[in-house]
N, C-alpha and C positions, 0 to 999 in steps of 0.2 A: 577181024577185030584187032586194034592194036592194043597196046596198053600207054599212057601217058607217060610222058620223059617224068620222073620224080624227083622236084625240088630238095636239095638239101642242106646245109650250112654249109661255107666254105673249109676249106681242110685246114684253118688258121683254126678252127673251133670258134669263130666269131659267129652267132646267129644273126647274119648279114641277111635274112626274111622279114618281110612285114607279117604276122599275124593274120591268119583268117579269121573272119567275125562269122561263127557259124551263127546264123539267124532261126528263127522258131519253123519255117519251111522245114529249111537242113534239119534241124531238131527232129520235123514229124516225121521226115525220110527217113534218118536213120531209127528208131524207133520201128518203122517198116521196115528195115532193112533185119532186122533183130528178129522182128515178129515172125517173118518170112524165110529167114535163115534156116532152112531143113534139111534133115540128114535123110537124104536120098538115098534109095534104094532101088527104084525102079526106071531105069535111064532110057536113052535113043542108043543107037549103035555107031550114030553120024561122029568122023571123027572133030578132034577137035584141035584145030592148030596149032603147030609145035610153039610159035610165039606168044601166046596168048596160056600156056602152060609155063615156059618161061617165065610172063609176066607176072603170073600169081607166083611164083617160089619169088621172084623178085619185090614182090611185093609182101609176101611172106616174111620176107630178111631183115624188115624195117621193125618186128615187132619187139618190145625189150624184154633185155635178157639179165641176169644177175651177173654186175663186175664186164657187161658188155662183153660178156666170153661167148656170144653167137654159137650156142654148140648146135644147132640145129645141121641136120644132113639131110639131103631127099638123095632116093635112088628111085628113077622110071623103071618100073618093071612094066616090060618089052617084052618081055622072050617067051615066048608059048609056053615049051615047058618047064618054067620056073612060075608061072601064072599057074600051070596046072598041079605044081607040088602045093603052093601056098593057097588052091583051091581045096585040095583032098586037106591042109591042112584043117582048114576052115571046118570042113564036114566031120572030121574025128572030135574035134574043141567041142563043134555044134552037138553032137552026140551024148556030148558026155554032160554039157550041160542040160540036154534034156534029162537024162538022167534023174536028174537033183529033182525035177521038178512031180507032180503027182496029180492025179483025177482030172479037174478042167483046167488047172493053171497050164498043166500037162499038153494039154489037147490045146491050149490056146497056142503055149509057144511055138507047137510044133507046125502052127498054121502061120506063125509070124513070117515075112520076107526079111533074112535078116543081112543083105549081103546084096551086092550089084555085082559082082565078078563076074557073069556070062555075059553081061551087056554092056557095062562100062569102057568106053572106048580109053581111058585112061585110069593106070594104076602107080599110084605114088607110095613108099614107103620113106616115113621119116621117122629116124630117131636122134638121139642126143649121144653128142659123142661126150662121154663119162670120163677121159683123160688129154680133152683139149685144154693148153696152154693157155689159151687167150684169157683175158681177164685175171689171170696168175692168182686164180682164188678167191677173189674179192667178193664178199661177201656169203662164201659155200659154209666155212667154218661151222657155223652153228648150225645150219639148214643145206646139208647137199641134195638135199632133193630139191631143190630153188632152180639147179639146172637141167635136169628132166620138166620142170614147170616152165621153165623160161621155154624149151621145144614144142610146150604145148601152147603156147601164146601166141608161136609163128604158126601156127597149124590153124588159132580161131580168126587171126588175120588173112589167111590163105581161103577159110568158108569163107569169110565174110565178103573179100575181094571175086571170088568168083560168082557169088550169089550178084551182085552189083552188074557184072558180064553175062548172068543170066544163066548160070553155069552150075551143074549140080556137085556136091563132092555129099560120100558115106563115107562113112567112119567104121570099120570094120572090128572090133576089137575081141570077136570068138577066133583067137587063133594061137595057135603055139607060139610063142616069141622064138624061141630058141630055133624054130625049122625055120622060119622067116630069115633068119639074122643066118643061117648056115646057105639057104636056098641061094639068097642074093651075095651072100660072099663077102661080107661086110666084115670087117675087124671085131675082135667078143667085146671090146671094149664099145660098141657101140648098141647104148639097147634101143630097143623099138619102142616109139611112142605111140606112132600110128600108121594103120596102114589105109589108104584113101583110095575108094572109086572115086572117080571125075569124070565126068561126061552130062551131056545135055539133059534134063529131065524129064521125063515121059508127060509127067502132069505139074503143075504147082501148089503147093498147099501150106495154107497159114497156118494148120494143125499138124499139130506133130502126128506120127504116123502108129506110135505108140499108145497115143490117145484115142486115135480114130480106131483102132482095135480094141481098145476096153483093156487094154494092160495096166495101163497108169495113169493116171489124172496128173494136172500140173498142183502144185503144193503151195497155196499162198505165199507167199514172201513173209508175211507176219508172222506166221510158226517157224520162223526158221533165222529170225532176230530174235537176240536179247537185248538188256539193256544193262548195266553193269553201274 
């Protein structure tokens, strides 16, 4: 599976592109594309092409960022045992949040799948680096966390382009940030935003998986606007 050369404006800064007219089709796809976008947990083991993991960071890279400072980082964790530190990480996090919980909510979570790490043929960790140069501040001032947001917009471009490849990615977020960020050896200046199984998906499902357990219901959109 390759991924398409991606058009982009010339280096003059001229938008030398015609416009795409996305049509009511486009419209209903993406729309499915939305609906069907799901945080996997339960994968194949088949791997999945170094190219085509590439192509989503590279397509990840297009998403915006505040003052154009691109702070987004991925590192591929590879290596057995740094997959197996930030697994026992996962399980001490996981522990502790069962903890919190009591009677059936208790016994629900503890039946949850909350994790793909034995079966995910691919493991991505991204964070935001907190002291890159680029965009020399423009707009952090009043909002520094614009740039920990900005790393999380390359990460819903990153599901959403692999879901399109047919491609599953979780979102892991029971874990120590601080073991993760020592495990793989990264600079302290750089926190973790997320860390991603990737890999083919065992089943597909238009329902979240959260739902289909009876943990959560989705929340109307109208509770969650005001009007001012």
């Amino acid at each position: 599976m390759t991924t398409p050369d991606i058009k982009t404006p010339d280096d003059t800064g001229t938008d030398a592109l015609t416009p795409p007219v996305f049509d009511r089709e486009f419209q209903r796809q993406f729309i499915d594309l939305l609906l069907w976008r799901r945080d996997v947990r339960r994968f194949r083991t088949d791997p999945i092409p170094k190219d085509d993991i590439d192509g989503l960071i590279k397509e990840a890279c297009l998403a915006p960022s505040v003052g154009n400072c691109q702070p987004w980082r991925f590192v591929k964790v590879n290596d057995t045992t740094r997959r197996k530190a930030i697994r026992d990480s996962f399980e001490r996090a996981n522990q502790e949040a069962l903890n919190e919980y009591h009677g059936e909510r208790a016994k629900l979570y503890a039946s949850l799948k909350l994790q793909g790490m034995d079966q995910a043929p691919v493991q991505l960790a991204v964070f935001a680096d907190e002291q890159t140069e680029a965009g020399m501040g423009l707009g952090r001032k009043t909002m520094p966390e614009m740039l920990d947001y900005s790393a999380v917009a390359a990460v819903q471009l990153l599901w959403l382009a692999a879901r399109v490849k047919g491609i599953g990615v979780g979102w892991v977020s029971i874990l120590e940030p601080k073991t993760v960020q020592e495990t793989l050896e990264v600079p302290e200046h750089w926190r973790l935003i997320a860390y991603l199984c990737i890999g083919y998906p065992e089943e597909d499902h238009v329902v979240p998986e959260l739902v289909r357990e009876g943990w959560q219901d989705r929340i109307d959109p109208s509770a969650l606007t005001l009007e001012r």
